[in-house]
BATORTI-912977 format. One record per residue: residue in one letter; residue number from 1; y, z, x of N, C-alpha, C in turn. Coordinates in steps of 0.05 Angstrom, whole numbers, plus 5000, padded with zeros to 4 digits. Each point is the difference from the previous one (the first is absolute). Example, Ala and Ser with C-alpha at 12.3 -4.5 7.8 and 13.67 -1.06 7.14 Angstrom:
2
+------+-----+------+------+------+------+------+------+------+------+------+
| rest |  nr |  npy |  npz |  npx | capy | capz | capx |  cpy |  cpz |  cpx |
+------+-----+------+------+------+------+------+------+------+------+------+
|    A |   1 | 4886 | 5156 | 5264 | 5024 | 5000 | 4982 | 5024 | 5000 | 5018 |
|    S |   2 | 5021 | 4986 | 4993 | 5024 | 5001 | 5016 | 5022 | 5014 | 4985 |
+------+-----+------+------+------+------+------+------+------+------+------+
END
This chain:
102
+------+-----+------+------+------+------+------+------+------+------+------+
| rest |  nr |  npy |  npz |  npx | capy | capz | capx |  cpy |  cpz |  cpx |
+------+-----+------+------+------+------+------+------+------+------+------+
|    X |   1 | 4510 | 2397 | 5494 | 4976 | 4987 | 5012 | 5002 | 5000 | 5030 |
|    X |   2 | 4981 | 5007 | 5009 | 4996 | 4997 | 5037 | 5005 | 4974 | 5013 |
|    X |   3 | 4991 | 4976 | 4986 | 5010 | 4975 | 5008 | 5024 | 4994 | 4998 |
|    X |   4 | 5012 | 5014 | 4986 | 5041 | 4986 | 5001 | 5008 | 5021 | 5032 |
|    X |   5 | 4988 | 5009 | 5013 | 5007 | 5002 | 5030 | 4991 | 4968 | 5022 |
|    X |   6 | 4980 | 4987 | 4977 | 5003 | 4977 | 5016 | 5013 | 4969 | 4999 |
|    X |   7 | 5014 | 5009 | 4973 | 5005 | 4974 | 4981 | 5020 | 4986 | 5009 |
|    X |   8 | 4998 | 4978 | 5004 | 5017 | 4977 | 5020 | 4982 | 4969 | 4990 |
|    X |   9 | 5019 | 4996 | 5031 | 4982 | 4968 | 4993 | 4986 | 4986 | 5018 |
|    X |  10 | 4986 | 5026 | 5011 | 4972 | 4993 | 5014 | 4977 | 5009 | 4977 |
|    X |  11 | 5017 | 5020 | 4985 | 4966 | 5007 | 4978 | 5006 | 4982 | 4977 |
|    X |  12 | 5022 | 4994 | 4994 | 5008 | 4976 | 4975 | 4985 | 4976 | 5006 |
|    X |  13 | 4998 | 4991 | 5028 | 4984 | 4973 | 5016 | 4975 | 5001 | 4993 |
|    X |  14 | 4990 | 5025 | 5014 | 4974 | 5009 | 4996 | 4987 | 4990 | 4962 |
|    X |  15 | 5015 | 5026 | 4991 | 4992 | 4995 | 4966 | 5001 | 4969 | 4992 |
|    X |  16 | 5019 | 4989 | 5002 | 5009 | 4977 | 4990 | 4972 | 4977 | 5011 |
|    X |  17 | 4992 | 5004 | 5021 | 4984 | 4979 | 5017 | 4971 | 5010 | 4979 |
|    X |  18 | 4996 | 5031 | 4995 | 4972 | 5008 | 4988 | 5004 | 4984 | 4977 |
|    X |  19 | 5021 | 5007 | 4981 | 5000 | 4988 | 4974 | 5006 | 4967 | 4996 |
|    X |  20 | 4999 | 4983 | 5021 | 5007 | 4979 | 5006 | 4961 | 4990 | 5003 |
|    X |  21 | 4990 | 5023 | 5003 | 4968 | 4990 | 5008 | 4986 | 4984 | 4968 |
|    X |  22 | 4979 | 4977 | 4996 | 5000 | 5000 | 4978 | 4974 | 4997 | 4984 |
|    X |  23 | 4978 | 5004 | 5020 | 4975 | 5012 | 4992 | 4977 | 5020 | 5024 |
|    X |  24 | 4984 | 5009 | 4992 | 4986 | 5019 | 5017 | 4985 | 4991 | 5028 |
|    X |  25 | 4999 | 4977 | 5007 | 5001 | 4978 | 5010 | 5027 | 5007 | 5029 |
|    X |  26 | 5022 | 4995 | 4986 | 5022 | 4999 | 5020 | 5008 | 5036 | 5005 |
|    X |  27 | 4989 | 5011 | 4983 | 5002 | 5022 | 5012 | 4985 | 5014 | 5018 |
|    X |  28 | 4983 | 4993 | 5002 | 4978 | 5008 | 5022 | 5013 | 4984 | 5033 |
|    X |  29 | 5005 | 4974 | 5000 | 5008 | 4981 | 5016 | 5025 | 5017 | 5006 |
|    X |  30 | 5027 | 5009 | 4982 | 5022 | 5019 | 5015 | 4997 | 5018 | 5012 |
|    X |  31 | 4983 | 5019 | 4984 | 4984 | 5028 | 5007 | 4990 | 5003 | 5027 |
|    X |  32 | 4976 | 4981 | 5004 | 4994 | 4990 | 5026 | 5019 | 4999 | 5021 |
|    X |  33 | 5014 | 4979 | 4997 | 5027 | 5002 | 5025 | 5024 | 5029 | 4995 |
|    X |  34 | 5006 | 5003 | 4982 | 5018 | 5028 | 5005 | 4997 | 5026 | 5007 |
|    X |  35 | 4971 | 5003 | 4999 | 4989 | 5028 | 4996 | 4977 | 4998 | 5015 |
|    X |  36 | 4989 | 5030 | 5012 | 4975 | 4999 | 5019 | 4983 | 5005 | 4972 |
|    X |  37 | 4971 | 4999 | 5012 | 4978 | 5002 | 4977 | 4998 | 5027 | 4999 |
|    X |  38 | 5009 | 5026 | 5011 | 5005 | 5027 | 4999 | 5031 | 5007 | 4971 |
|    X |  39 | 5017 | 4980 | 5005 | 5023 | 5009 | 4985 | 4986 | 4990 | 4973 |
|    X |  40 | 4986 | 4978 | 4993 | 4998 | 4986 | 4976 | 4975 | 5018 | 4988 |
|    X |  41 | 4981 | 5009 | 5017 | 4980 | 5017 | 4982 | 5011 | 5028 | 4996 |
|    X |  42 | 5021 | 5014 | 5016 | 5015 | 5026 | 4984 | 5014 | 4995 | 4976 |
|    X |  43 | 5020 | 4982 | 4998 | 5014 | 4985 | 4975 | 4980 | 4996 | 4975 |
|    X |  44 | 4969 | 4990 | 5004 | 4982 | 4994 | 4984 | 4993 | 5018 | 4996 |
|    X |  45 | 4990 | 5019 | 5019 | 4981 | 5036 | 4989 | 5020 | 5012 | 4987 |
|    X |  46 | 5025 | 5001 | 5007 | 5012 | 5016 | 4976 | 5004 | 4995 | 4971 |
|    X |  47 | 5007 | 4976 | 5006 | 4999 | 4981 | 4972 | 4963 | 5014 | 4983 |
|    X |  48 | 4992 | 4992 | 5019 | 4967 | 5009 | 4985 | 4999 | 5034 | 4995 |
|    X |  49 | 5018 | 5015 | 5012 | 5004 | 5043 | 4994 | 5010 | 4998 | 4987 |
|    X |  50 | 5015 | 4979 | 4988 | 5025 | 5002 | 4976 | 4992 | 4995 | 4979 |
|    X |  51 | 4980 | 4975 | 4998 | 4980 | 4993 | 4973 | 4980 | 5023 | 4996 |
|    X |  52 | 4986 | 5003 | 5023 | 4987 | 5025 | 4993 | 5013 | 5030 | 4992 |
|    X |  53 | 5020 | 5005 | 5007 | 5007 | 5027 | 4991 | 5011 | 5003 | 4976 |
|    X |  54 | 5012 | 4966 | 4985 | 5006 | 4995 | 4977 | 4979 | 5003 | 4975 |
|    X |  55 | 4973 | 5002 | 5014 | 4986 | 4993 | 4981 | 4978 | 5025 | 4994 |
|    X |  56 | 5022 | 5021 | 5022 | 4982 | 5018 | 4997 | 4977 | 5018 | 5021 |
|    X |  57 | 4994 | 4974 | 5018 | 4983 | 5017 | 5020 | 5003 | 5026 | 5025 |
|    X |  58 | 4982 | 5014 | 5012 | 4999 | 5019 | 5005 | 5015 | 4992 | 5028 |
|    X |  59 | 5017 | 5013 | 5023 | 5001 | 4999 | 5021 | 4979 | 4985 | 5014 |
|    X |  60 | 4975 | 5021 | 5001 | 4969 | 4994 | 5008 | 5001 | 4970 | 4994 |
|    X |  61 | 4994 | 4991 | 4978 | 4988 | 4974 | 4996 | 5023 | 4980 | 5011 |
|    X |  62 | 5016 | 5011 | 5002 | 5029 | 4976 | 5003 | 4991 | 4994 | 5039 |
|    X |  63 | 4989 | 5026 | 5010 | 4999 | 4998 | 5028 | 4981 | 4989 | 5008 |
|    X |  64 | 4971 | 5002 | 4983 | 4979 | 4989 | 5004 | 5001 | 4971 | 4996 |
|    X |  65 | 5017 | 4988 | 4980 | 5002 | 4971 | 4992 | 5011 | 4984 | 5019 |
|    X |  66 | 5030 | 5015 | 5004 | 5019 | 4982 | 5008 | 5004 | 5004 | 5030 |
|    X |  67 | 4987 | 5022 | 5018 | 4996 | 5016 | 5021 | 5033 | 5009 | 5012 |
|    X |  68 | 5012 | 5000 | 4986 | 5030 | 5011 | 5006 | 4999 | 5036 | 4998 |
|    X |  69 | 5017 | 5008 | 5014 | 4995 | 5025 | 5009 | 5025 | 5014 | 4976 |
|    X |  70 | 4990 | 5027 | 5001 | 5011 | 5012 | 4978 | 5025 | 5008 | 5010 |
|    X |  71 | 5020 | 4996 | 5014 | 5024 | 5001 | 5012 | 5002 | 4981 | 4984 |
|    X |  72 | 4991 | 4973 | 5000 | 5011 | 4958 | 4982 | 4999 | 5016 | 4982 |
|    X |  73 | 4981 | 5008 | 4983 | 4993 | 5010 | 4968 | 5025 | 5020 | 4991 |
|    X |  74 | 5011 | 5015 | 5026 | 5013 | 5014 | 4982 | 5032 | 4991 | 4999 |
|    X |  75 | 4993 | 4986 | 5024 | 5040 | 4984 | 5004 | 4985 | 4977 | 4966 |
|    X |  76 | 4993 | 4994 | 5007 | 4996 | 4987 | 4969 | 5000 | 5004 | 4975 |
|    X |  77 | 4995 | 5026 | 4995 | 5007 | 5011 | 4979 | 5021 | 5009 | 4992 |
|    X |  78 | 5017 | 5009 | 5023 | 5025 | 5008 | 5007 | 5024 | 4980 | 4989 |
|    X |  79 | 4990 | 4963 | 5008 | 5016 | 4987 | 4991 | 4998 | 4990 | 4980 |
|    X |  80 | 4981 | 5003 | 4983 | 4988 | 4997 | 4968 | 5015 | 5020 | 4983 |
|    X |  81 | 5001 | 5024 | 5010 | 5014 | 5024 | 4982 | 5027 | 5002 | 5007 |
|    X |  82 | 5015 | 4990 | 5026 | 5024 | 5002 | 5007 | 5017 | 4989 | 5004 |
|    X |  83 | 4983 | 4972 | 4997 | 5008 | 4975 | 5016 | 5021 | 4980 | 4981 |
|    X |  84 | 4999 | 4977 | 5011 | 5015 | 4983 | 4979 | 4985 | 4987 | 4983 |
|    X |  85 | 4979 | 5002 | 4991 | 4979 | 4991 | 4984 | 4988 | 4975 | 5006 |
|    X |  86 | 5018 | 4987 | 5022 | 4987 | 4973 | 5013 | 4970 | 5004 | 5000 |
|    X |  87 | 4979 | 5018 | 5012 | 4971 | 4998 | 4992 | 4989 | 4995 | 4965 |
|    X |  88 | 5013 | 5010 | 4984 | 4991 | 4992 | 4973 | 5017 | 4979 | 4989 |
|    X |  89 | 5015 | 4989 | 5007 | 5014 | 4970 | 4997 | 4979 | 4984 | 5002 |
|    X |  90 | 4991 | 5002 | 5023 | 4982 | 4984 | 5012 | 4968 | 5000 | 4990 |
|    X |  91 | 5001 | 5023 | 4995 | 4965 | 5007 | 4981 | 4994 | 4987 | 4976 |
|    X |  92 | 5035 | 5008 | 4993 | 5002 | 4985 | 4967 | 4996 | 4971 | 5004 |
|    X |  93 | 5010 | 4994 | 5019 | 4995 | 4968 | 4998 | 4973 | 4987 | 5009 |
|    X |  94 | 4995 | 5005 | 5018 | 4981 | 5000 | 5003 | 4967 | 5000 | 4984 |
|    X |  95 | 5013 | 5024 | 4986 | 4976 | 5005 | 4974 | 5008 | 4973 | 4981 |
|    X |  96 | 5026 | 4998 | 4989 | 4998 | 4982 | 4980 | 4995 | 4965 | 5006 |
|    X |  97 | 5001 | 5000 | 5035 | 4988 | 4970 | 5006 | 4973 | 5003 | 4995 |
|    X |  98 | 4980 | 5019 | 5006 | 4981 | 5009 | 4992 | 4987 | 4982 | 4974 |
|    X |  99 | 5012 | 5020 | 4986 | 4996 | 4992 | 4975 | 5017 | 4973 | 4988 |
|    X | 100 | 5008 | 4983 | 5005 | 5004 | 4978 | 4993 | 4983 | 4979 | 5012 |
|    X | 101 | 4992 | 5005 | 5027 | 4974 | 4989 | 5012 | 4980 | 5005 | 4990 |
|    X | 102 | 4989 | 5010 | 4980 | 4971 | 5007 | 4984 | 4992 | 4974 | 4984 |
+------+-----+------+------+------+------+------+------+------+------+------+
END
């Protein structure tokens, strides 16, 4: 993984403080102070190339939707097919809060 070049205990702080967050609420309020509003909407658009390319859509539509440039789309796909599967960890769950919220 690319992140075990950073793994210590400034990113253990980091993680530990995210998962320490305990509704969507306080995460917006951390988000806010840790991050500029440029770092938090790249983190989000990809998140949004990752759902979309999971489900199928075209480059095209992924660029028109999410307006991320096809350089994001394709490092994104890159880490979907190569990666540590952390983007579909996260899809999966995601989908199944989904569906328990119905």
């Amino acid at each position: 993984m690319q992140i075990d070049k950073l793994r210590g205990e400034q990113l253990d702080q980091l993680f530990d403080a995210i998962l320490s967050l305990k509704d969507r609420e306080e995460c917006y309020r951390f988000f806010d102070d840790i991050a500029t509003m440029s770092e938090i909407h790249s983190i989000a658009q990809r998140l949004q190339v990752a759902k979309m390319l999971t489900e199928g859509h075209t480059y095209n539509a992924i660029e028109k939707e999410t307006k991320a440039s096809t350089a994001t789309i394709s490092r994104v796909r890159r880490c979907i097919n190569f990666g540590s599967d952390g983007y579909q960890m996260v899809l999966d769950r995601i989908m199944n809060m989904d569906e328990e919220n119905k």
